[in-house]
N, C-alpha and C positions, 0 to 999 in steps of 0.2 A: 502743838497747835499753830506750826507754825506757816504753814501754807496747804494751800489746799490740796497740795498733791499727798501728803502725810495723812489728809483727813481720810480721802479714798480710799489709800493702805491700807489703812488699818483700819477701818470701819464698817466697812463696804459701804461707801456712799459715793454714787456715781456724779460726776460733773452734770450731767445731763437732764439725768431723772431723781435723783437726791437719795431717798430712803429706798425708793422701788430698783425692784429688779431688772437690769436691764437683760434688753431679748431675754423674756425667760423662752425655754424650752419649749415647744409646744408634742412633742411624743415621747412615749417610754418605750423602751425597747422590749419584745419578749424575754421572760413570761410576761413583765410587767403590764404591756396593753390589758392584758384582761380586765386592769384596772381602771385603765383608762378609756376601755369601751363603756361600762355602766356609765360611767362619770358625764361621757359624751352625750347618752343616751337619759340623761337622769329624769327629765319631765315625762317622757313617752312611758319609761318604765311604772315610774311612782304615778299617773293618770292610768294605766290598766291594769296596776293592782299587782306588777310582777315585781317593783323593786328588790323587795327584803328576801325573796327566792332567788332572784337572780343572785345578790351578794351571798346568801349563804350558800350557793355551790358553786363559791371561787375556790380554788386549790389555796391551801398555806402557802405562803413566797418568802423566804429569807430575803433580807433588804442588800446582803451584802454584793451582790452584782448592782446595785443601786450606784455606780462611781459617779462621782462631781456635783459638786453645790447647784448646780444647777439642776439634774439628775432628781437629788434627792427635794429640791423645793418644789416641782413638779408634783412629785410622787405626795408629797406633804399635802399639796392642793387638794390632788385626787383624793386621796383616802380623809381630807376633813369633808369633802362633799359627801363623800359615799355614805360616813361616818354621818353627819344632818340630816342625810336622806333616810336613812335605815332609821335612825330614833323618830323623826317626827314623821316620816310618811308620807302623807294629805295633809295632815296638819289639822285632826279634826280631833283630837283630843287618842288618837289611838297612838299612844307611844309606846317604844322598847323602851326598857331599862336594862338593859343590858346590849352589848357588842360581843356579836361575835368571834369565838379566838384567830376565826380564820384571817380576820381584818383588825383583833383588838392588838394579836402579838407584834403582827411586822408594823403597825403606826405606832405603838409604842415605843418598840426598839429604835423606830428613825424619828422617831421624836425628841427619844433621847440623846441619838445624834446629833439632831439638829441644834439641840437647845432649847427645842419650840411643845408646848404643851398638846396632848393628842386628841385634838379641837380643833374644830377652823378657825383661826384667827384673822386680822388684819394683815399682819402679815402675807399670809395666802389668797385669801380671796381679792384684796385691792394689788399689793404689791408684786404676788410673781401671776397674777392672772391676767395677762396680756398681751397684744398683739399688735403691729402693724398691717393695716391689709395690704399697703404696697410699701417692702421697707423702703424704699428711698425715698417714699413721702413724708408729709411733718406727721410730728406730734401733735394732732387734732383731733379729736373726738369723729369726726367725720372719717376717718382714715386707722379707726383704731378699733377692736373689736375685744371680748374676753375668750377666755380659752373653754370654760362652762361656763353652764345658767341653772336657775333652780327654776321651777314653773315661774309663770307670771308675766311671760311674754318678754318683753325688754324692759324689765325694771332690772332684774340684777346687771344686765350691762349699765342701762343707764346712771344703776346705783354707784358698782363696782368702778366705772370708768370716770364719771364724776369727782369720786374719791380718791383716785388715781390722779385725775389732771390737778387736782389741789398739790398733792404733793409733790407735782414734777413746776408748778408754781412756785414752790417753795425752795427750789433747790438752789436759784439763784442767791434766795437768803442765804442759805447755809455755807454758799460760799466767801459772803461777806464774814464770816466767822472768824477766819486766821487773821486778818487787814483791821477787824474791830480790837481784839486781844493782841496784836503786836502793840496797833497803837497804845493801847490803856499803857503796857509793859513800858513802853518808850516813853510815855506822859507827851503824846502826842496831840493836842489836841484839837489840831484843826485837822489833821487824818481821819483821828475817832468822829468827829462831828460831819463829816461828809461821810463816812462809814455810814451813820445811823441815820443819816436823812436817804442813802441807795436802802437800806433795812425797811425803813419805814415806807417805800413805796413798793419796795419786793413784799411786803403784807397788802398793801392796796391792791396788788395785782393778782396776790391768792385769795382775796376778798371777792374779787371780779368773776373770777374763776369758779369759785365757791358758790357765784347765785347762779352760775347755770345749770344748778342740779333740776332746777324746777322744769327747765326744758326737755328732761330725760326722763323724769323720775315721777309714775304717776300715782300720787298719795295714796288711797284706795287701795292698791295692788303691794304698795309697798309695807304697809300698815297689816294687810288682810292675807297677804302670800309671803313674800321674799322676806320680812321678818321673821316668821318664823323657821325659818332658816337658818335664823344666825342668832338663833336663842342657844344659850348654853344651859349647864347643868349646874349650874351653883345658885341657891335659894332660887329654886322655882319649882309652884308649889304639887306639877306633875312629876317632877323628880327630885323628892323631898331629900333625898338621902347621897342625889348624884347618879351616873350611871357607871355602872360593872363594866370594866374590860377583861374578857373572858382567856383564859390562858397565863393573864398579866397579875392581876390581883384578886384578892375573895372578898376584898371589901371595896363598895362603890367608889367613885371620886367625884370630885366636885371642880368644874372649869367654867368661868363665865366664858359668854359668848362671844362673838367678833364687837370690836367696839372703837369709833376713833379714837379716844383712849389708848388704844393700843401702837396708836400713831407714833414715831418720834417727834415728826414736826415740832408740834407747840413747848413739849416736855423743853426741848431746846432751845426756843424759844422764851420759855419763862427760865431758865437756865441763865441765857445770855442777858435777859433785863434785871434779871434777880427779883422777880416775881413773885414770892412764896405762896401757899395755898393752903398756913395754918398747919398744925401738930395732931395729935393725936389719933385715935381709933375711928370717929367720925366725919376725919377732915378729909376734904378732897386729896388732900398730898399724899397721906394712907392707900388711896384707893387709886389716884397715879401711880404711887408705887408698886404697886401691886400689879399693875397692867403692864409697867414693864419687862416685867417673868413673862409675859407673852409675847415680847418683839423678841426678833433675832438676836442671837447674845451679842454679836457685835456695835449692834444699836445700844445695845443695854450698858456695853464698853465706852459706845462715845458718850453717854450722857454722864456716864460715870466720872468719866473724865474732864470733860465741861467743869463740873463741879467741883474736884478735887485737886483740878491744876491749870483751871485758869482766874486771870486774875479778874475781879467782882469792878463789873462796867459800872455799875450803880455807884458803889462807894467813890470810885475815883470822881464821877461826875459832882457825887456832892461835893469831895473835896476839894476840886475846883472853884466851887461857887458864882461858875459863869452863865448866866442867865440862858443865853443863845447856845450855850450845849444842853443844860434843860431844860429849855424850849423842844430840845432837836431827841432827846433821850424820850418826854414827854409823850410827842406823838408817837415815837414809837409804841410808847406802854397806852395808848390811847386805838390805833391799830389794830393792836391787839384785841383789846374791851369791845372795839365795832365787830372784829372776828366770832367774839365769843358773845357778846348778844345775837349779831344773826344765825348762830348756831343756835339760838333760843327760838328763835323763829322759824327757823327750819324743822327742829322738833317738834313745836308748837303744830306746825302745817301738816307732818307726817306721821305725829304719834297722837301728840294731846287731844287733836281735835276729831279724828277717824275714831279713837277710844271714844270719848263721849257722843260720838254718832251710835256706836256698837253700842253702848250702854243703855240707851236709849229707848234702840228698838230691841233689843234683846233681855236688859232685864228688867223686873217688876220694879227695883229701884233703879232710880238714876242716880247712884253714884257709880262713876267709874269705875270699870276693872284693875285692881292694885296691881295685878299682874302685870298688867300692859301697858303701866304707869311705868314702868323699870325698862330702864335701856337691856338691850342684848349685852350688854356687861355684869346684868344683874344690879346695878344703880337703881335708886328715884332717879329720874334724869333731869328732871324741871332742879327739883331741890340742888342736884350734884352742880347743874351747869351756872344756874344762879351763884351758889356760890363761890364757883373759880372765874365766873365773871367781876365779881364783887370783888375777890380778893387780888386779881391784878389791876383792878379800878384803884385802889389803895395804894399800889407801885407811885404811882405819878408823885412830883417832887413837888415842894413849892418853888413860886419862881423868888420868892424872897433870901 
């Protein structure tokens, strides 16, 4: 952890974009296109009723002409869109429970490749679905487009891209990482302390970044379309059991859905403050854990690492018992807590309150739908966030 060129090596984490892919890919070469035409075409398809025909008479493709990480995150993309679009359709309650072998065997096999579960994850749809419209422009929302859309007009761009600018906010953080961990190692500590004061405004500034989903993203469509898109198959109650991948296994399986969760940012983040989010089968650090099997195993390598070989920022700070680096550790874990309340808010805006509009005018009671109470991760999402809001609220030191 020693600079930040070592972090890039070995993690893939770009200087630039942080956890995201840089230039992904944007075409597969034959045969692969086939795949990548649906994919292109997925709203037009799934609006006149020919999606799940079109996919089932794609030819079987071995992945193994699939060369380069880049090649194969591509290929990943495509086939969890096609994969979303085949199970849920319209999105009108008519679901498959099953995947075809034509699409279940080869997204298997490069799944297992990859490391990465045969789902759309976070991973794919924020991180390698991307583009410059003019590359030697900035990194701007205005200047940046996805590579697919699910129906709903520009909410999956304005969702997917959104979510994206966050984590290329972020990446400054993550570069403070090696400069924060030398110092603690060296008992540095007017290093550490201007460390954590560049940390804590590299959060103000993915904070800033983070309220202009509202400019992209219009609740209604994203609540009523592009969620159900990025519903998975684990405890939900149209695919009690999970969905079948045909050719791969005879018994269902079970994958939650795309979820920020599935993010590294924050994991890292509370890593680096020493954050914890509680034990057991019901705690949120259970169900972080668990979301990690869905990021790139090289993510899954750096946090691992974080953990197991750097040395604990927090304790050194207690040990110290210097007001003004507690102060300065403080706001960081404080940051954080404003990050993860307006992520309350943001769901509040886009799930809690669209749900009880639906509830409403759709059923004889007005208690909300349980189903739609639960993030695309399969979570309660109010309860999950509350809580990991709560428990890095707890982080902060006193100043005595």
């Amino acid at each position: 952890m020693e600079s930040s060129w070592k972090i890039v090596e070995e993690f893939h984490i770009d200087e630039d974009v942080g956890f995201a892919l840089p230039d992904p890919q944007e075409e597969l070469p034959y045969p692969y296109n086939a795949w990548t035409s649906i994919a292109k075409n997925l709203t037009d398809l799934i609006e006149n009723g020919e999606l799940r025909a079109e996919v089932e008479k794609l030819p079987m493709l071995s992945i193994d002409d699939l060369q380069g990480h880049k090649s194969q995150r591509l290929a990943h993309l495509v086939l969890g869109y096609i994969t979303m679009a085949y199970v849920w359709n319209r999105g009108d309650g008519d679901v498959r429970k099953f995947l075809p072998r034509n699409i279940a065997v080869p997204y298997c096999k490069l799944s297992e490749k990859l490391g990465l579960p045969p789902i759309l994850v976070y991973a794919d749809c924020v991180l390698a679905n991307w583009k410059k419209k003019d590359p030697h422009g900035p990194m701007t929302y205005e200047n940046m487009d996805i590579l697919f859309s699910f129906p709903g007009g520009d909410c999956s761009k304005g969702f997917f891209l959104a979510s994206l600018l966050v984590e290329i906010a972020a990446a400054s953080a993550i570069k403070l990482f090696p400069t924060i961990f030398k110092a603690v190692q060296h008992q540095d500590k007017d290093t550490l302390q201007k460390a954590l004061q560049d940390f804590a405004l590299c959060l103000e500034r993915v904070h800033k970044e983070f309220e202009d989903i509202h400019k992209y993203v219009d609740p209604n469509l994203f609540f009523n379309v592009l969620r159900i898109y990025l519903t998975g198959w684990k405890g939900h109650n149209q695919l009690p059991e999970g969905l079948l991948y045909e050719g791969v296994s005879d018994t269902p399986k079970m994958f939650a859905g795309g979820s920020a969760a599935q993010s590294s940012i924050f994991q890292s983040f509370d890593i680096l403050l020493g954050t914890g989010h509680g034990a057991g089968e019901a705690s949120p650090a259970e169900f972080l854990l668990e979301m990690r099997t869905y990021m790139p195993p090289a993510h899954q390598k750096f946090l691992l690492s974080l953990e197991k070989s750097c040395p604990s920022v927090r304790e050194f700070v207690v040990s110290k018992g210097d007001s003004s680096l507690k102060e300065v550790y403080n706001k960081c874990v404080d940051a954080m807590v404003s990050l993860r309340s307006y992520h309350l808010t943001v769901v509040t805006k886009y799930i809690l309150i669209p749900n009880n509009l639906q509830s409403k005018t759709t059923q004889t009671s007005e208690e909300p739908s349980e189903e739609n109470n639960k993030g695309t991760g399969g979570t309660n999402f109010m309860t999950f966030l509350k809580s990991v809001r709560d428990t890095t609220k707890e982080a902060r030191l006193s100043k005595e």
